[in-house]
Legacy VTK file of the C-alpha trace (Angstrom):
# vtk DataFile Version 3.0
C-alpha trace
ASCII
DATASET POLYDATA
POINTS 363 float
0.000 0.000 0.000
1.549 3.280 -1.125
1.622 6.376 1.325
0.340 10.083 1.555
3.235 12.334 0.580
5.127 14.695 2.294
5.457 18.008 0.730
8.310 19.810 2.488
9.665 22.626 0.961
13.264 22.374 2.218
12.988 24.941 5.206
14.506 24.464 8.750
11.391 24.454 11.025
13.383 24.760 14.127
14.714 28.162 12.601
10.749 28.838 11.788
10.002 28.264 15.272
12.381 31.117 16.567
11.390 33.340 14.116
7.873 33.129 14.547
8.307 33.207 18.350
7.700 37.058 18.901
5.303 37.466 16.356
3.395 35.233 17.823
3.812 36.738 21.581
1.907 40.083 20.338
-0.999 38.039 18.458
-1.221 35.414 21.682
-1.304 38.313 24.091
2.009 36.480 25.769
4.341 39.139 27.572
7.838 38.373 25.587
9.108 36.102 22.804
10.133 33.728 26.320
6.646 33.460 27.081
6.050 31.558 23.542
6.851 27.505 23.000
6.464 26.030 19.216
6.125 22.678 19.256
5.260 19.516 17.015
5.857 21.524 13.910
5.187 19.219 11.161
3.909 19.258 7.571
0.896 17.670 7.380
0.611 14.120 4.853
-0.414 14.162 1.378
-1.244 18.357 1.451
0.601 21.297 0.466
2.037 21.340 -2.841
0.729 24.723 -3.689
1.608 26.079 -0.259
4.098 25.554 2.097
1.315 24.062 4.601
3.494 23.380 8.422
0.696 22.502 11.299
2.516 23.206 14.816
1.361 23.956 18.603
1.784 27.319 20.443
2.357 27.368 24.388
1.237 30.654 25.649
-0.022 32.102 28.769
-1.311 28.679 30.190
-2.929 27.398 26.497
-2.005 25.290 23.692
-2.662 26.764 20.769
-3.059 24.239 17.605
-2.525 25.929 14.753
-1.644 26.173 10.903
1.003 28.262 9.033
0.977 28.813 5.415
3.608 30.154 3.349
3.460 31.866 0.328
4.975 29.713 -2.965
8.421 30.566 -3.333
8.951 30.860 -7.587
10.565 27.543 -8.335
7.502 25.830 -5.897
4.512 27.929 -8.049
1.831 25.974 -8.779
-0.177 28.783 -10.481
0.234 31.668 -12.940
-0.682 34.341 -10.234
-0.824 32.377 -6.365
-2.818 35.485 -5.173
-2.130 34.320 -2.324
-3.359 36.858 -0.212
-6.830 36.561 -1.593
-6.842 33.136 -0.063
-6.591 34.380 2.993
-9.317 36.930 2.609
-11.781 34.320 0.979
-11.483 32.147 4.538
-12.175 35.494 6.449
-15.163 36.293 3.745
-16.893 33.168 4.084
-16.094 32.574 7.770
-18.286 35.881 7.799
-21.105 34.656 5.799
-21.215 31.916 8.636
-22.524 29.427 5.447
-19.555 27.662 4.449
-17.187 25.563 6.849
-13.540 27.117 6.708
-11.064 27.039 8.927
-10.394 29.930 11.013
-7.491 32.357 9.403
-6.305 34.615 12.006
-3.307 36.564 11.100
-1.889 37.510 8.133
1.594 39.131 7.305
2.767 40.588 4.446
6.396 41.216 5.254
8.784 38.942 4.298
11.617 39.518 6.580
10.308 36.847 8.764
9.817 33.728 6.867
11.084 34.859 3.611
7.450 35.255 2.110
4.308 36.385 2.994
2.214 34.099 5.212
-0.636 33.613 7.286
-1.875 31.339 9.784
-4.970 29.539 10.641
-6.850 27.717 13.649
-6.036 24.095 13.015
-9.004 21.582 12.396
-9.179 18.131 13.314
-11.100 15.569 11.190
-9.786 13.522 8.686
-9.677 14.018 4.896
-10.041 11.078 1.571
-7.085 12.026 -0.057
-6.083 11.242 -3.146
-2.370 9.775 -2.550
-3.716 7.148 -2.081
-6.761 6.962 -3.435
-9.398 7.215 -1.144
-12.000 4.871 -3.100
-9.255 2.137 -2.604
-7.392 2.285 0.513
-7.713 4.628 3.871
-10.573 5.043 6.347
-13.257 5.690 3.996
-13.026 1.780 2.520
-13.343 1.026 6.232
-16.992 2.905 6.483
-20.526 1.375 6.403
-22.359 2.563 2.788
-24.667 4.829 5.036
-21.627 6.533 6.205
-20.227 7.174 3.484
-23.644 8.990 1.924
-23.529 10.788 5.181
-20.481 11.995 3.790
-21.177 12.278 0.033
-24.443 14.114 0.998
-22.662 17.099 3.507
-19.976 17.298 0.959
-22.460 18.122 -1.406
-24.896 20.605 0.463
-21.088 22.491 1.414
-20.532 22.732 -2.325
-24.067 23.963 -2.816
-23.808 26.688 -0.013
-20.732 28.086 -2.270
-22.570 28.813 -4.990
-25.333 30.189 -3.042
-22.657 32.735 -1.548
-23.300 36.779 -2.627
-21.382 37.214 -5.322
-20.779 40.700 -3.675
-19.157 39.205 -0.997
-16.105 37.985 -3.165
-16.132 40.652 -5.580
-12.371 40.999 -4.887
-11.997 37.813 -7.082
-12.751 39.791 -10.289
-9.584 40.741 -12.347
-11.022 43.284 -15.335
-7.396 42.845 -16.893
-8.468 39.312 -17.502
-12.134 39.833 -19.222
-15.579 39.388 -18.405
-16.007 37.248 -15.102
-17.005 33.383 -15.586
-15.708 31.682 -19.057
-14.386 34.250 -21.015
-11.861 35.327 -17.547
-11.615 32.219 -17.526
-9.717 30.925 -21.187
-7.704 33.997 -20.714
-6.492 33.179 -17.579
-5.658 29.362 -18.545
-4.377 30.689 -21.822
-1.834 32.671 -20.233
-1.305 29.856 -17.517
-0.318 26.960 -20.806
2.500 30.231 -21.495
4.095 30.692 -18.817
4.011 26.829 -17.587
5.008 24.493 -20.571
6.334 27.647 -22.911
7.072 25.587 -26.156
6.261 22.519 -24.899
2.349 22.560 -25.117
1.104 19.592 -26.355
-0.653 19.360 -29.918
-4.048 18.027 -28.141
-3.484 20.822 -25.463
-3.829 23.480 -28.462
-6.614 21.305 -30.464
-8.661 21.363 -26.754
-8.204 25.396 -26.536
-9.415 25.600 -30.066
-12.445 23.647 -29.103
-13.163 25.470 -25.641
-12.888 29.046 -27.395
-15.231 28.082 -30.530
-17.467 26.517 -28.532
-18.307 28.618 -25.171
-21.215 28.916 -24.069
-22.715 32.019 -25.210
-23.924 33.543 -21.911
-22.518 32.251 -18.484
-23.829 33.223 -14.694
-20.534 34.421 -13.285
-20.842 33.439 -9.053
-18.237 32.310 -6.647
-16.349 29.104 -7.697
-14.497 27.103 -5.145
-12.166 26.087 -8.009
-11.177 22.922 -6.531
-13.867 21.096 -5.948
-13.656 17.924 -4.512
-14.143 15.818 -1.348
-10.691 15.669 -1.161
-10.490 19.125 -0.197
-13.045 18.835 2.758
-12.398 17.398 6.542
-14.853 15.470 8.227
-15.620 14.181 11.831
-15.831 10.853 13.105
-19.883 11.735 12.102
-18.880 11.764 8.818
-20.335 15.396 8.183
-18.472 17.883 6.937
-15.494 20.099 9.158
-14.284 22.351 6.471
-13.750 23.770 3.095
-10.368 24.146 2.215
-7.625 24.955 -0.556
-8.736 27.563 -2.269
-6.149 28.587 -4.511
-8.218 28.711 -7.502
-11.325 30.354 -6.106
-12.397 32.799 -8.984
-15.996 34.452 -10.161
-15.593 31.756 -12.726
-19.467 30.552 -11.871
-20.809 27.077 -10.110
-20.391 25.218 -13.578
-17.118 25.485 -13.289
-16.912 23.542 -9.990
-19.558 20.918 -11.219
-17.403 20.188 -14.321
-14.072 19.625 -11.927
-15.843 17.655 -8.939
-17.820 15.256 -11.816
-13.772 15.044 -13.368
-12.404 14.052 -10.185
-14.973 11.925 -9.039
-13.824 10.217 -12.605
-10.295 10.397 -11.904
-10.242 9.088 -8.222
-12.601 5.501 -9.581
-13.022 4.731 -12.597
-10.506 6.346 -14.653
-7.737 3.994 -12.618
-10.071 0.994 -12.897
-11.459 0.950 -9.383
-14.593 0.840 -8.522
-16.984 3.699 -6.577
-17.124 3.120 -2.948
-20.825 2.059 -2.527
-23.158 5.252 -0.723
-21.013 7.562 -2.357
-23.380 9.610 -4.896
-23.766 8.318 -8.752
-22.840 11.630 -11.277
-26.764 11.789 -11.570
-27.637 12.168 -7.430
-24.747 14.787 -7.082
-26.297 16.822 -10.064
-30.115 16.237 -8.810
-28.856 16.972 -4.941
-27.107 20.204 -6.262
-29.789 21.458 -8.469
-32.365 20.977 -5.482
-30.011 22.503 -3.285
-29.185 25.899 -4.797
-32.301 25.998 -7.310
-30.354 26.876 -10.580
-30.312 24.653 -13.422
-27.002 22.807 -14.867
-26.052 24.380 -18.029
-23.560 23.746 -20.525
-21.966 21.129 -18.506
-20.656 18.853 -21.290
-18.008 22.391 -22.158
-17.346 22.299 -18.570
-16.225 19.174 -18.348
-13.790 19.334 -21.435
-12.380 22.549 -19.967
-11.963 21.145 -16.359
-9.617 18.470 -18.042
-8.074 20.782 -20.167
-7.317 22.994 -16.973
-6.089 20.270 -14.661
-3.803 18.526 -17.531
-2.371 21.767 -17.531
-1.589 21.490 -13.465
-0.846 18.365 -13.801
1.982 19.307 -17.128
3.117 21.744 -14.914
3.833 19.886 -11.898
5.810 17.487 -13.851
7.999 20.118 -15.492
8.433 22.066 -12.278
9.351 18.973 -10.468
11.580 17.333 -12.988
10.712 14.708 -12.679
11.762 11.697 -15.574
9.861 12.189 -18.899
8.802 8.293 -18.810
5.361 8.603 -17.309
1.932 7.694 -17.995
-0.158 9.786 -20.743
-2.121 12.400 -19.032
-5.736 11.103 -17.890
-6.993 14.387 -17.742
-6.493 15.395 -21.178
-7.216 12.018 -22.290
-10.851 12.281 -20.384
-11.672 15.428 -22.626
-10.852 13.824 -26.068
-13.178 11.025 -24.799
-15.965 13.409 -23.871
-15.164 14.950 -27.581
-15.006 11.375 -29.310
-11.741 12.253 -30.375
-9.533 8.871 -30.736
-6.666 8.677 -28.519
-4.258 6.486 -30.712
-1.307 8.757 -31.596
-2.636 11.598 -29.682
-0.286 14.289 -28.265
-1.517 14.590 -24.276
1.663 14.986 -22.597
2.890 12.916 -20.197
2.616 13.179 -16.341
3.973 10.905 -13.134
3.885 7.523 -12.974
1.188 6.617 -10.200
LINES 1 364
363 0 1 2 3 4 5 6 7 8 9 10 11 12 13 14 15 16 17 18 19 20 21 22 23 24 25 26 27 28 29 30 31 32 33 34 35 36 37 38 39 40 41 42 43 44 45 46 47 48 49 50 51 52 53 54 55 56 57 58 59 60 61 62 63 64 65 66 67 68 69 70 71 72 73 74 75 76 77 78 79 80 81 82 83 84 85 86 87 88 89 90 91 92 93 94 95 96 97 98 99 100 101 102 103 104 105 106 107 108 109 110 111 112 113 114 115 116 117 118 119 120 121 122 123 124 125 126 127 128 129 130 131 132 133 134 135 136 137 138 139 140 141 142 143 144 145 146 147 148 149 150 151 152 153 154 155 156 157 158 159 160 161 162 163 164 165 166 167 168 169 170 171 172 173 174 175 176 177 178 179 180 181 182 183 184 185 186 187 188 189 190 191 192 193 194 195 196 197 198 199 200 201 202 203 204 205 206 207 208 209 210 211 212 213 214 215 216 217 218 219 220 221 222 223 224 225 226 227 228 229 230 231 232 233 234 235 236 237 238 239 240 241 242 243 244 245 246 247 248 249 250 251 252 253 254 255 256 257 258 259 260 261 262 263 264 265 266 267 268 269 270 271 272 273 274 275 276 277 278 279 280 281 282 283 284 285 286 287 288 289 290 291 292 293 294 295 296 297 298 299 300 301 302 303 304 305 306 307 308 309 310 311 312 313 314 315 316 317 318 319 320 321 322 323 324 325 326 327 328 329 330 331 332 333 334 335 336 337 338 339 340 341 342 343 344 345 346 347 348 349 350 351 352 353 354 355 356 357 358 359 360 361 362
């Protein structure tokens, strides 16, 4: 049985610890840097690659403190185009307002980088446990180890939390929208990803990658509801309890004004991707495709548009990542072609023989 990863991003966290000592002191209301203990700093199993993620205890003034730090992506660890990652920390304080979606608690957040090197901010630590996808969570880990009512405890609160996003104001995020980047929802959108295929794979873009961007731009929908979009949606980016119902909402990296489509086109992909795209079978009591879209359209009372074009594009966007994370990584060019991509030429009836996808890490 293969492991969660560790995504450490080569810093001493002893040397953390010191440094983030006094800053702490003032936040923790402790009298002096002395008055501060950092223990069990750790990063956490199979999380991370996007941010430096470290999860650590503070001693002050008679309480233990569990809590999160993360860093911003130093250039040679970007995942993304633009990390924005302060705007991460400002959608957990946004929707931690609007009381509707579970997020963790973000606390502080500093922008100087004389402490840690980068920006960074830190959070109140939850404790649940999460289906990751190293491994994969319909084959190995707790969740195989759950009764099928259980698991549609799960499958149903992950769900209703994806539903309460996309019932969120849109004026409550409106420091998502970019106007240098277009309209919000699909047309921000391609020209975002657009730019993203630049600046990740330069000259290397696949054949099929430019064939899928054809297709994406000809066909888009002609009107689109822009609305908040989680960007990546999946149960493997929510905690739960020992209830099975859902903790919190996390990694939200791509969150954008890109519309709830968007997030229905990447949670059906990675539902996909996580079963029966690696020949393993759906853990029974989780949702079929057709539940999750008749749950969500009863629970937010819009209809599901255009979601075929969603679908294409939410491969086309995460064989990108997943390009990108190969490159970045260096990792050997013998590898495995890329599912993602391959998933949207399937949706398109393209044939795969002799198709240009890329390659990406051998699982």
């Amino acid at each position: 049985m293969s492991e969660a990863p560790v995504f450490a991003k080569g810093r001493d966290l002893d040397a953390a610890a010191e440094a983030l000592r006094p800053w702490l002191a003032v936040r923790l209301g402790a009298g002096t840097a002395l008055d501060v203990r950092l223990a069990n700093l750790v990063y956490p199993l199979g999380a991370g690659v996007s941010n430096e993620t470290i999860l650590f205890d503070a001693h002050a003034e008679g309480r233990v403190h569990e809590l999160v730090l993360r860093v911003a992506p130093a250039p040679e660890h970007q995942m993304f185009l633009d990390p924005r990652f302060r705007l991460q920390y400002e959608m957990l304080t946004a929707l931690r307002r609007l009381g509707t979606v579970r997020v963790p608690e973000a606390l502080w957040y500093e922008e100087d980088p004389a402490l840690l090197g980068r920006p960074f901010y830190v959070m109140r630590r939850m404790r649940g446990r999460v289906p990751v996808s190293m491994p994969v969570y319909n084959e190995t880990g707790w969740l195989t180890g759950a009764t099928s009512g259980e698991r549609r405890t799960l499958w149903e609160g992950a769900v209703r939390q994806l539903a309460a996003i996309h019932r969120a104001p849109t004026e409550d995020v409106a420091f998502l929208h970019d106007p240098g980047e277009g309209a919000p929802g699909d047309e921000q959108q391609l020209v975002y990803w657009r730019r993203f295929a630049d600046w990740a794979l330069e000259d290397e873009i696949p054949d099929t990658v430019r064939e899928l961007f054809a297709w994406v731009t000809a066909t888009r929908p002609a009107t689109s509801t822009p609305g908040l979009s989680w960007g990546d949606a999946r149960i493997g980016n929510m905690m739960f309890g020992d209830d099975y119902e859902v903790i919190g909402v996390m990694d939200w990296e791509q969150a954008s004004l890109a519309g709830p489509m968007a997030d229905l086109g990447w949670w059906l992909l990675f539902d996909d991707i996580h079963s029966v795209e690696q020949g393993i079978a759906r853990l029974d009591g989780l949702g079929t495709r057709q539940e999750t879209l008749d749950l969500w359209r009863e629970l937010t009372g819009r209809p599901v548009e255009h979601l075929h074009w969603h679908e294409v594009f939410a491969g086309l966007k995460a064989g990108l990542l997943a390009l990108h994370t190969r490159r970045s990584m260096k990792l050997p060019a013998a590898g495995r072609p890329n599912p993602f991509i391959e998933r949207s030429c399937r949706l398109l009836g393209w044939p795969a023989a002799g198709r240009d996808t890329g390659t990406v890490e051998a699982s």
